[in-house]
C-alpha positions as a LaTeX table, in Angstrom:
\begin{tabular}{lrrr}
\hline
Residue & $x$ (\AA) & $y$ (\AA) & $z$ (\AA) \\
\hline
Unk1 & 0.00 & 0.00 & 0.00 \\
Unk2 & 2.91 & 2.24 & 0.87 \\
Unk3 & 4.48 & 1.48 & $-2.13$ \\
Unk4 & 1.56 & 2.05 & $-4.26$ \\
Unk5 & 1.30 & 5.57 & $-2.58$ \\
Unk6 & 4.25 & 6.78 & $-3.45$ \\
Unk7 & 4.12 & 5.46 & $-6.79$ \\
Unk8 & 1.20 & 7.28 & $-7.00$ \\
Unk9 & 2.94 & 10.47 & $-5.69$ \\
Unk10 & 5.69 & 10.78 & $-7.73$ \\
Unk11 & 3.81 & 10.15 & $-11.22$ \\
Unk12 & 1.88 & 13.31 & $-9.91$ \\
Unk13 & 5.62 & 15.20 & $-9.26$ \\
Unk14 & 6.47 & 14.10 & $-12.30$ \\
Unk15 & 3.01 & 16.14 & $-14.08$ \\
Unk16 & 2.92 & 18.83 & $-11.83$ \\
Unk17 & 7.09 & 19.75 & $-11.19$ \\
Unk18 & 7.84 & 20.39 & $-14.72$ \\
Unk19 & 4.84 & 22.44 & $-15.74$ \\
Unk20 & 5.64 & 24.48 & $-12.49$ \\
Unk21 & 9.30 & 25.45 & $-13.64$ \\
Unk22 & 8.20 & 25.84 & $-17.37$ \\
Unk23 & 5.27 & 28.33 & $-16.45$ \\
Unk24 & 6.30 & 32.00 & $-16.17$ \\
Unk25 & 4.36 & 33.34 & $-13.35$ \\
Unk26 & 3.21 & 36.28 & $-14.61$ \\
Unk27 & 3.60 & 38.29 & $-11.06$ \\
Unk28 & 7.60 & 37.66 & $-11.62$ \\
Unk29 & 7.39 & 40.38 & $-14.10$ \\
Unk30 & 7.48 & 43.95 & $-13.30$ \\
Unk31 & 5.83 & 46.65 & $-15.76$ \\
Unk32 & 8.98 & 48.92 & $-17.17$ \\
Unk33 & 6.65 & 51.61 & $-18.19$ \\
Unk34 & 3.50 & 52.89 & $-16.09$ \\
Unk35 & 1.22 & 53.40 & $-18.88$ \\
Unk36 & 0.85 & 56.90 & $-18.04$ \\
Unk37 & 4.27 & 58.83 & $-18.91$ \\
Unk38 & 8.32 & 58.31 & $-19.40$ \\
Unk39 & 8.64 & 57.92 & $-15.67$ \\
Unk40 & 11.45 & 55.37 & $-15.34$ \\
Unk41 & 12.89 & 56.19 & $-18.95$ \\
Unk42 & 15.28 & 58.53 & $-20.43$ \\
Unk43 & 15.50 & 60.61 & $-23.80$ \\
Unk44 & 19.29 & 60.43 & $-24.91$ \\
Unk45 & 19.40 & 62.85 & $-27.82$ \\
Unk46 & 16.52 & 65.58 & $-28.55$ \\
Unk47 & 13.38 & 65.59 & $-26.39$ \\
Unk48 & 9.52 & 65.21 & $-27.25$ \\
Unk49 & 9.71 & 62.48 & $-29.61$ \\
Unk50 & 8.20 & 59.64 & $-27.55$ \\
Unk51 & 4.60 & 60.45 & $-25.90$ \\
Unk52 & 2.70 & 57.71 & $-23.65$ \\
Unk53 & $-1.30$ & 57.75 & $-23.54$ \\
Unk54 & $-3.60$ & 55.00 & $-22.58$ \\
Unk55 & $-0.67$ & 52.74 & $-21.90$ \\
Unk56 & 0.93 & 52.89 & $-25.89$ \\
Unk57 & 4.33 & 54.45 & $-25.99$ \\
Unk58 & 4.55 & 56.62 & $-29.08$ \\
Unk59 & 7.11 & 57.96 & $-31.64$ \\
Unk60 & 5.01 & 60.41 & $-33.15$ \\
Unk61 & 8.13 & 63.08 & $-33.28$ \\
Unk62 & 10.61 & 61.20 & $-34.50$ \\
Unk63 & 14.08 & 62.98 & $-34.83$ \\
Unk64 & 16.45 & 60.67 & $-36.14$ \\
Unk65 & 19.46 & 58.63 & $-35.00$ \\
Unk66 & 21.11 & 58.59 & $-32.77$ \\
Unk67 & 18.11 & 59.55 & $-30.52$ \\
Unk68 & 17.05 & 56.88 & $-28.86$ \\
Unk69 & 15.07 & 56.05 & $-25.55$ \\
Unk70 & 16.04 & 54.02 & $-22.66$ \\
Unk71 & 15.58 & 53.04 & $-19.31$ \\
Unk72 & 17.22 & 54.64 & $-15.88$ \\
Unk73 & 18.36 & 51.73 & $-14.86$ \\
Unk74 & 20.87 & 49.08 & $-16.04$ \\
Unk75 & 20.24 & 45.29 & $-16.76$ \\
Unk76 & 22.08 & 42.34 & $-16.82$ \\
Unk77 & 20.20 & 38.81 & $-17.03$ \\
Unk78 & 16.24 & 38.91 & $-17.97$ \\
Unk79 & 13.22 & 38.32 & $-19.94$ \\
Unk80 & 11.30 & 41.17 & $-21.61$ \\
Unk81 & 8.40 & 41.03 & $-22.57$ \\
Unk82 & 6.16 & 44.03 & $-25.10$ \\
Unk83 & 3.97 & 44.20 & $-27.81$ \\
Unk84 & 4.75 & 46.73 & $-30.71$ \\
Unk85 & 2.63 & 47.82 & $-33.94$ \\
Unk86 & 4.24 & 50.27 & $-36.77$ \\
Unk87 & 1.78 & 51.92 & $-39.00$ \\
Unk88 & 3.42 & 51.74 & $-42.18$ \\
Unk89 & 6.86 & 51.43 & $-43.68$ \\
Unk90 & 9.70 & 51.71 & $-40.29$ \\
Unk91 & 12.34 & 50.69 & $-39.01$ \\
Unk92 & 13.78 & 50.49 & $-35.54$ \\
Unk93 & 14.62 & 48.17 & $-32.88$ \\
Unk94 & 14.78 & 47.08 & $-29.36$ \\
Unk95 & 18.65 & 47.40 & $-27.70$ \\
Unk96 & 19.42 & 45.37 & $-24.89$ \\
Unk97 & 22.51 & 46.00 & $-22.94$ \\
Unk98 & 22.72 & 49.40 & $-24.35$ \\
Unk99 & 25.86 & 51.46 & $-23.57$ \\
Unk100 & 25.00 & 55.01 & $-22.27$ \\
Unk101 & 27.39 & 56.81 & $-25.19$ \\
Unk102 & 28.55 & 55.15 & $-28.53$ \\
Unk103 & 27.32 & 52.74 & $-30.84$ \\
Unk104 & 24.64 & 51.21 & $-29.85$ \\
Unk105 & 23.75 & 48.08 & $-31.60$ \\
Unk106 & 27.46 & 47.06 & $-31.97$ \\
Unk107 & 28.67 & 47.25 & $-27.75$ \\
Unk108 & 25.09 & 46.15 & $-26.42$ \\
Unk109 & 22.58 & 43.86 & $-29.02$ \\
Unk110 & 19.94 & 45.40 & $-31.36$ \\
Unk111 & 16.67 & 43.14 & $-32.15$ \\
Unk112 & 15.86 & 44.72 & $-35.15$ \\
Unk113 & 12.35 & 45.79 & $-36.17$ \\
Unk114 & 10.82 & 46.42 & $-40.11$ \\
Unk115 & 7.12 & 46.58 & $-40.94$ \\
Unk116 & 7.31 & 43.52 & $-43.25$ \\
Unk117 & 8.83 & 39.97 & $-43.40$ \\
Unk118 & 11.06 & 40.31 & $-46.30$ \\
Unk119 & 14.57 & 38.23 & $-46.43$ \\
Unk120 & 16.69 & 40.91 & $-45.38$ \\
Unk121 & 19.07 & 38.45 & $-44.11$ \\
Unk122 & 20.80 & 39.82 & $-40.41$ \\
Unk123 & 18.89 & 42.89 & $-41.21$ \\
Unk124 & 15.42 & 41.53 & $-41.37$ \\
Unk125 & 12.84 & 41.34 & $-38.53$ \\
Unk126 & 13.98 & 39.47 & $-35.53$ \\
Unk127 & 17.54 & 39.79 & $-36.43$ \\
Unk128 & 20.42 & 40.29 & $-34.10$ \\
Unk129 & 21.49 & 43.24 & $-35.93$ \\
Unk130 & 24.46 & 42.48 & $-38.23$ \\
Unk131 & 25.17 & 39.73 & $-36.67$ \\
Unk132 & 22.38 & 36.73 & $-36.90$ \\
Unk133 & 19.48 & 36.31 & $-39.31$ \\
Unk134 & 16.64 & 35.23 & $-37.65$ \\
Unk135 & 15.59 & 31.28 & $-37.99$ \\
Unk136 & 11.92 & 32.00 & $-39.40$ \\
Unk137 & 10.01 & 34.99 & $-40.25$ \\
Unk138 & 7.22 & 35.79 & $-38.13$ \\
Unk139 & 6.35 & 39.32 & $-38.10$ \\
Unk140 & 2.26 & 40.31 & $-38.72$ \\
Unk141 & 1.12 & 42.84 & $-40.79$ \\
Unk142 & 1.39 & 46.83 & $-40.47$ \\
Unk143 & $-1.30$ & 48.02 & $-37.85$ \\
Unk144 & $-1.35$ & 44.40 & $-36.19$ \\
Unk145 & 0.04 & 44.26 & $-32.58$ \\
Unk146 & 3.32 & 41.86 & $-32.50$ \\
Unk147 & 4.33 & 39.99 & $-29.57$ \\
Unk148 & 7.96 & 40.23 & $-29.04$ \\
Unk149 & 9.65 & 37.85 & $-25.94$ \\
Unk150 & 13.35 & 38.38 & $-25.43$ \\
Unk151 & 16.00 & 36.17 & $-22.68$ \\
Unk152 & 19.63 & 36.87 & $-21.83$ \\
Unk153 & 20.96 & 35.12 & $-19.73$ \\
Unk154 & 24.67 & 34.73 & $-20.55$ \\
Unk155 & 25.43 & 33.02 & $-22.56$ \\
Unk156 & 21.95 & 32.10 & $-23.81$ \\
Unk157 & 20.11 & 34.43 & $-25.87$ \\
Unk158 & 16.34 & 33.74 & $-27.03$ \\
Unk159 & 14.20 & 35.75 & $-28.89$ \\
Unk160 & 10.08 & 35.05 & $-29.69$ \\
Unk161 & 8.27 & 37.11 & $-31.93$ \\
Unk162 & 4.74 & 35.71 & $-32.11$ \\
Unk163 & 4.38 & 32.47 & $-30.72$ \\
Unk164 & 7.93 & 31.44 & $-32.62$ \\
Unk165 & 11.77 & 31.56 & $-31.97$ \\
Unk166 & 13.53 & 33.64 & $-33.90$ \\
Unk167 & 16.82 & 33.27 & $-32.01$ \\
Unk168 & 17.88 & 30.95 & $-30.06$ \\
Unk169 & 21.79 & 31.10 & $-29.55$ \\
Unk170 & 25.21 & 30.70 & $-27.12$ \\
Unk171 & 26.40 & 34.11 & $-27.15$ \\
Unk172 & 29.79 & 32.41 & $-26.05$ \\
Unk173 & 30.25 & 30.92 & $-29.43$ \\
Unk174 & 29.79 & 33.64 & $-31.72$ \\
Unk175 & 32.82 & 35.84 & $-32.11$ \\
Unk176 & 30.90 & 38.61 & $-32.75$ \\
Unk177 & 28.97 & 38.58 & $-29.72$ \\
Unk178 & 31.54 & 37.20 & $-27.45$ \\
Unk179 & 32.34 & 40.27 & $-25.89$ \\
Unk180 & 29.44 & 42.35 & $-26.20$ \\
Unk181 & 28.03 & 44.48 & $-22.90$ \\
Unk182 & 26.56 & 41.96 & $-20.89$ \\
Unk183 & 25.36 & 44.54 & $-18.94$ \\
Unk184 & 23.28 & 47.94 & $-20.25$ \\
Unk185 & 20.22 & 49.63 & $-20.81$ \\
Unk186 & 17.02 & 48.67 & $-22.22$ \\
Unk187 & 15.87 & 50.69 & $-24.95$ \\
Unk188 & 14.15 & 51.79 & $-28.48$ \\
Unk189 & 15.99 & 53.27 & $-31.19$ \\
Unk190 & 14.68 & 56.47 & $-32.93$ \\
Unk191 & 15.00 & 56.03 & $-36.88$ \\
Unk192 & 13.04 & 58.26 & $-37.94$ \\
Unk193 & 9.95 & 56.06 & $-37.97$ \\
Unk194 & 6.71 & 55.94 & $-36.08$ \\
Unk195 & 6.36 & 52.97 & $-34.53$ \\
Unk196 & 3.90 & 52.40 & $-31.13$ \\
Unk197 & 4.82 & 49.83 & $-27.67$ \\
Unk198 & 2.60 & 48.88 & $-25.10$ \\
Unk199 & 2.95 & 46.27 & $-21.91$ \\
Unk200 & 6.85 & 46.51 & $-20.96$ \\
Unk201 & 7.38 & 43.91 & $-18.88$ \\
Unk202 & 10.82 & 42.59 & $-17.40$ \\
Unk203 & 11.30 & 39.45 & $-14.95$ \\
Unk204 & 14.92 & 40.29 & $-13.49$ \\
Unk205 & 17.22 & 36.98 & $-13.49$ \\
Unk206 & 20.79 & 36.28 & $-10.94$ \\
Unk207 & 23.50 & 38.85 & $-11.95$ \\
Unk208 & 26.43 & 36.99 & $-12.94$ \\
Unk209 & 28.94 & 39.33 & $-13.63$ \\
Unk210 & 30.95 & 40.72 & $-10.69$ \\
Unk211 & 32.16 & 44.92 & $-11.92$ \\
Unk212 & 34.20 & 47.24 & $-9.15$ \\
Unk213 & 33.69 & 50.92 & $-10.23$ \\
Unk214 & 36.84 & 52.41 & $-9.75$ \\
Unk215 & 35.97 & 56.08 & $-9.71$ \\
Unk216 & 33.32 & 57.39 & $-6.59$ \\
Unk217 & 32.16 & 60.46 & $-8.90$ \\
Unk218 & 33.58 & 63.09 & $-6.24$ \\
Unk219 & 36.60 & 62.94 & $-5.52$ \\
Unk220 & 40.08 & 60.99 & $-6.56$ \\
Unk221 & 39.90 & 58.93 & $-3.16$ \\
Unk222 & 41.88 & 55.50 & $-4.97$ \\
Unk223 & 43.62 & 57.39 & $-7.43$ \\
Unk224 & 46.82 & 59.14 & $-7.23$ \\
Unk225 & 47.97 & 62.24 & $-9.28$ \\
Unk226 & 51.32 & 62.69 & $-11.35$ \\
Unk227 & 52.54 & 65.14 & $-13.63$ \\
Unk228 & 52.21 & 68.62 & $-14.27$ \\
Unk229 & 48.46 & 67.87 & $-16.40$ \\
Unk230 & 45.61 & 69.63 & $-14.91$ \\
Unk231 & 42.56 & 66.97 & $-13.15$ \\
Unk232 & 39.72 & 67.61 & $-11.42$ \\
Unk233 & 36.29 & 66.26 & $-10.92$ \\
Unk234 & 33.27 & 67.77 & $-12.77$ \\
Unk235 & 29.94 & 66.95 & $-12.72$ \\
Unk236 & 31.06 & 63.27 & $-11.95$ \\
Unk237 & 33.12 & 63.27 & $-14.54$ \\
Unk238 & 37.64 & 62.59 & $-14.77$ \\
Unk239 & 38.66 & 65.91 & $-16.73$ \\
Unk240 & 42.46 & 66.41 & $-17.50$ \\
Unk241 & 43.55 & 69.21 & $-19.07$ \\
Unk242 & 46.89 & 70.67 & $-20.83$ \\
Unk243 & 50.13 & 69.04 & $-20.34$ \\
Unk244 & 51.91 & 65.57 & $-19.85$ \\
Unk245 & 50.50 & 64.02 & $-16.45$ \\
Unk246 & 48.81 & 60.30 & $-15.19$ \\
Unk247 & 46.03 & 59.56 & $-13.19$ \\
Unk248 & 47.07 & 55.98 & $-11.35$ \\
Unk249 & 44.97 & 53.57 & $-9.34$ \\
Unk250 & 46.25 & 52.87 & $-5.99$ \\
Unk251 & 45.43 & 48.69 & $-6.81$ \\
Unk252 & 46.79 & 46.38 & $-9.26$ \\
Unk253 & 45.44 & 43.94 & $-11.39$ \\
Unk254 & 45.48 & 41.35 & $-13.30$ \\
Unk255 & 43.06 & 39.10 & $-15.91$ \\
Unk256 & 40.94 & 41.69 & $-16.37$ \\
Unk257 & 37.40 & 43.71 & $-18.57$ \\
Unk258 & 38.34 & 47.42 & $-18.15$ \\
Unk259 & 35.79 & 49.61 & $-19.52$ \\
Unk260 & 35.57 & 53.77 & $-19.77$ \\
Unk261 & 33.55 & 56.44 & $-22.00$ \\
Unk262 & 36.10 & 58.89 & $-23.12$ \\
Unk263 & 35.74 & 62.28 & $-25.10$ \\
Unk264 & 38.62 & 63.87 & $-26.20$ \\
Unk265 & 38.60 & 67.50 & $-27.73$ \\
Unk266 & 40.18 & 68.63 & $-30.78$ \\
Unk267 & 43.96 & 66.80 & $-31.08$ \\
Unk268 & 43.83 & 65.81 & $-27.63$ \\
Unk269 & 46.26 & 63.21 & $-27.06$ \\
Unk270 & 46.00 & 60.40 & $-24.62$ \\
Unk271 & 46.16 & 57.04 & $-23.69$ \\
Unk272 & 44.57 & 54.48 & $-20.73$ \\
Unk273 & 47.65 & 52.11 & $-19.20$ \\
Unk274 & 47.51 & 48.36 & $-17.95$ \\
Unk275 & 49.70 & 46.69 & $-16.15$ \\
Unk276 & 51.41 & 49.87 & $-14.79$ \\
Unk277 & 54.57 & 50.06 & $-12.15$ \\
Unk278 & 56.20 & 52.96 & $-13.04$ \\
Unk279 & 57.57 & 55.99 & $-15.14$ \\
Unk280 & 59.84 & 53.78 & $-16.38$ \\
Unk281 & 57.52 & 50.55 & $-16.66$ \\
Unk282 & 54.63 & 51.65 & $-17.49$ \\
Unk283 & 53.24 & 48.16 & $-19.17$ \\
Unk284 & 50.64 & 48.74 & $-22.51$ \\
Unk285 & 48.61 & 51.95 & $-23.13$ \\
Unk286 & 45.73 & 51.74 & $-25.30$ \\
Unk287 & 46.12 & 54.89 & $-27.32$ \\
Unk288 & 43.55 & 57.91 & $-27.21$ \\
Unk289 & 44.23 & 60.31 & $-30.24$ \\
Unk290 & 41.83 & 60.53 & $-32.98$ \\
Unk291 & 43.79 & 61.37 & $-36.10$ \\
Unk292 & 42.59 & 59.30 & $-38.52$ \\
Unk293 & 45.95 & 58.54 & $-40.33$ \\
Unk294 & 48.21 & 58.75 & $-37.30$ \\
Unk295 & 50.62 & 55.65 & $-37.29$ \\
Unk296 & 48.61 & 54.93 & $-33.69$ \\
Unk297 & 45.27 & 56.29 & $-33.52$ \\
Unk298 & 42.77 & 55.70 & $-30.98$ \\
Unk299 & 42.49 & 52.15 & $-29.92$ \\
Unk300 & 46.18 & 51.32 & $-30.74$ \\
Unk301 & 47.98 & 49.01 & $-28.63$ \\
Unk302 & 51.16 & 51.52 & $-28.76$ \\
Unk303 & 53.71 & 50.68 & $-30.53$ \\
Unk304 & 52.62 & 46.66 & $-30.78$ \\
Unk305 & 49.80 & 46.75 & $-32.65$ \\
Unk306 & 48.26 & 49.96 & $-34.34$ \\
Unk307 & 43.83 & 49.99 & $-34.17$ \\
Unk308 & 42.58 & 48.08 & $-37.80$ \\
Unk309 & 40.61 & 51.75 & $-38.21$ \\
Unk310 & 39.42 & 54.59 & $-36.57$ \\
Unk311 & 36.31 & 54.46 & $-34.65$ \\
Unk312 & 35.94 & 57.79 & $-32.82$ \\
Unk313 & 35.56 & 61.24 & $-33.20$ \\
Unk314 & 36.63 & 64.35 & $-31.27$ \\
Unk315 & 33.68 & 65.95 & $-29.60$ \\
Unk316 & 32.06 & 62.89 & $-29.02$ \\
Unk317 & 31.70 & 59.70 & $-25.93$ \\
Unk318 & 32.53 & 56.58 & $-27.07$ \\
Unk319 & 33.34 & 53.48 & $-25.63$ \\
Unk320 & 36.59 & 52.13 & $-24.67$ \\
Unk321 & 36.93 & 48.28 & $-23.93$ \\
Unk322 & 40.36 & 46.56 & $-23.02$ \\
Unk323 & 40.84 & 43.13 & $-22.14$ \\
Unk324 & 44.32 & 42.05 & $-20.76$ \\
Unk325 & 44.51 & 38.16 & $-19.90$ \\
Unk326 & 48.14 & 37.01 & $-19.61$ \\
Unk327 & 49.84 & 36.93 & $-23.41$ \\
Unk328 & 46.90 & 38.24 & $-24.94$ \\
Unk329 & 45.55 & 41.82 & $-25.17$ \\
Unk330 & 42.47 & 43.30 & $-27.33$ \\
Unk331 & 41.16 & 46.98 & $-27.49$ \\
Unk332 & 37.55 & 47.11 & $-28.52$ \\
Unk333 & 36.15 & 50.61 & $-29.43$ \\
Unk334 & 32.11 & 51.59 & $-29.44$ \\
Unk335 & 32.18 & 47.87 & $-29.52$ \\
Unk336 & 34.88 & 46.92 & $-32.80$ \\
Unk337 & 38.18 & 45.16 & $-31.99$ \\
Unk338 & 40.19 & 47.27 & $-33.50$ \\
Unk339 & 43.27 & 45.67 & $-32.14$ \\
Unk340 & 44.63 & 42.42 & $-30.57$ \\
Unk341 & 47.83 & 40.63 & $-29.94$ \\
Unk342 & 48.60 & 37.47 & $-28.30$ \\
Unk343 & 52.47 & 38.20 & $-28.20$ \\
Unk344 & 51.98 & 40.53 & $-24.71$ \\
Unk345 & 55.37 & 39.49 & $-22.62$ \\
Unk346 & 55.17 & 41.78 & $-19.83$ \\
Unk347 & 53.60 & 40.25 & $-16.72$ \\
Unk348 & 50.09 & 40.31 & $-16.36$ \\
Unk349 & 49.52 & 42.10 & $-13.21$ \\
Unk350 & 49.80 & 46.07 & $-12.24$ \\
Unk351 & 48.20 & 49.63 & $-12.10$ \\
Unk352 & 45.86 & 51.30 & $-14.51$ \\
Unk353 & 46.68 & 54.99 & $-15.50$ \\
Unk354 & 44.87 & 57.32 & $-17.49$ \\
Unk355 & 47.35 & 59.37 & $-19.63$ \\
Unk356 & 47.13 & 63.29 & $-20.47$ \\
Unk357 & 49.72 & 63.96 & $-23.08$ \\
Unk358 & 49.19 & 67.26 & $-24.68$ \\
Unk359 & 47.03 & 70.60 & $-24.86$ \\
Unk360 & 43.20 & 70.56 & $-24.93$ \\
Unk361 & 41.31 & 68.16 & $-22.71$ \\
Unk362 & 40.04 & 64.21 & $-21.98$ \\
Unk363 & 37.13 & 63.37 & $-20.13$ \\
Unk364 & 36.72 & 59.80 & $-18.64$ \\
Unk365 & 33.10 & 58.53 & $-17.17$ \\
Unk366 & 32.58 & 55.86 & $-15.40$ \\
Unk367 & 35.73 & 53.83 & $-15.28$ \\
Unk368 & 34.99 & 49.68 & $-14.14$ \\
Unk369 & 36.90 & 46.16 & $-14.14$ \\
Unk370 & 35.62 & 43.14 & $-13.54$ \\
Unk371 & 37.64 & 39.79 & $-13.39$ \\
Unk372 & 38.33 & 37.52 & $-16.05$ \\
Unk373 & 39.03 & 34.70 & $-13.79$ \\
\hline
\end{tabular}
């Protein structure tokens, strides 16, 4: 009898367990947007293009790239969940991991949007933009509400768009999102298009990244000053100014994501050091100087390998990357390797200094590392 009984009970754990993991409890998900306004969201670019009535998000103002909208706060592992509906002909998309300055769609991931279903290969709807075509074609027609269902959670990425997968991939095996942002803002790109959203929805998964911001916003409390360049601290933002001079941590380390924004004015000169001990070993800077045909423009591993192109502007934020993990070494820029070597024979452990190295001014925001290892 007592065998029979629990028999009986774990056929019924066998039903009831599964079904229970595989639902998604709908009170797990938290509304992103409140139906009412932008409250929780950002404008980046010019303001008054989106509007929100009766709980539909509108671009009825649309300005152009590289306007976009996104949310306050950053995201790592998730599932989103919306509904959007575009009129007529559009484009735009929905970024995930979204860096706050630079290239969008190339640091964080861009599931790009169209209002029809041709083959446009890693351009058409459901695409990882640039990067993956989708696996079937499943948008509905203009004026028709689409269902749109997107998980990261590194390294898996899925995407549904209508009852059907459209991506289903191991981030970790694709070069070319190996080292995207795996964490960023959520947001909607502004391509000149109307296009309408409704029913944000987000269910928050464990972080598993592990990032030490290195800068407190108000002071240089971890940092120590050298040279005869001009710091200070504006508006939460590293500014150095005229002359040769370093900004050093006070820590070393090794196997190691650094990231920074950086905007450098006109023939600024610059560069961001790893594995730093001294004025006289001061390990690899990752050039800042955007001259276009300068033997080591910005991104160049000075003086071992030069950056493939240049992928900044004066005037401008973008994105600085740097990966140092024993021998090898890689500078990515708004998102683009633009240089690598494996050939790195100086020891894989030391300070990080940013580098003033001429008139004008650099400005660095937000300055992180996280270990490789």
């Amino acid at each position: 009898m007592l065998l029979k009984k629990s028999l009986t009970l774990k056929l019924w754990l066998a039903i009831l367990v599964p079904a229970t993991i595989c639902a998604q409890d709908p009170a797990e998900f938290k509304p992103l947007m409140n139906g009412q306004n932008l409250t929780g969201w950002i404008e980046m670019g010019e303001r008054g293009v989106y509007s929100v009535s009766d709980g539909v998000l509108t671009a009825e103002k649309p300005a152009n790239y590289p306007n976009w909208l996104r949310t306050e706060k950053e995201f790592e592992n998730f599932t989103l969940k919306l509904e959007y509906r575009v009129p007529g002909w559009c484009e735009s998309g929905v970024l995930i991991h979204a860096p706050l300055h630079g290239r969008l769609s190339r640091a964080g991931l861009k599931i790009h949007l169209r209002h029809n279903d041709l083959d446009e290969g890693d351009r058409s709807v459901g695409s990882v933009y640039d990067v993956l075509a989708p696996l079937v074609r499943s948008p509905r027609q203009p004026d028709e509400w689409n269902e749109l269902q997107i998980t990261s959670d590194w390294p898996k990425l899925e995407v549904i768009l209508n009852g059907e997968t459209v991506q289903d991939v191991n981030m970790e095996l694709v070069p070319e999102l190996r080292h995207r942002l795996r964490r960023g803002y959520v947001g909607i790109q502004d391509l000149n298009c109307k296009i309408q959203f409704r029913n944000f929805a987000i269910r928050e998964l464990p972080d598993k990244e592990q990032w030490r911001n290195l800068f407190n916003g108000q002071d240089f409390g971890g940092w120590e000053v050298r040279g005869p360049a001009e710091w200070s601290v504006e508006e939460g933002r590293i500014i150095a100014r005229n002359g040769d001079g370093y900004l050093i941590t006070e820590d070393s380390f090794g196997a190691f994501e650094f990231q920074v924004y950086v905007r450098a004015s006109s023939k600024a000169n610059g560069g961001i050091f790893t594995r730093w001990h001294s004025r006289e070993d001061r390990g690899y800077e990752s050039q800042i100087y955007n001259i276009a045909d300068a033997t080591n423009p910005t991104g160049s591993i000075y003086e071992v390998v030069p950056a493939s192109d240049l992928e900044s502007r004066d005037g401008e934020w973008f994105l600085v990357q740097i990966l140092s993990d024993g021998q090898y070494g890689a500078v990515f820029i708004d998102g683009k390797k633009v240089a690598e070597s494996f050939e790195l024979s100086k020891p894989d452990f030391g300070q990080i200094a940013l580098q003033m190295h001429s008139r004008g001014q650099i400005e660095f925001l937000n300055p992180r590392i996280k270990p490789l290892r």
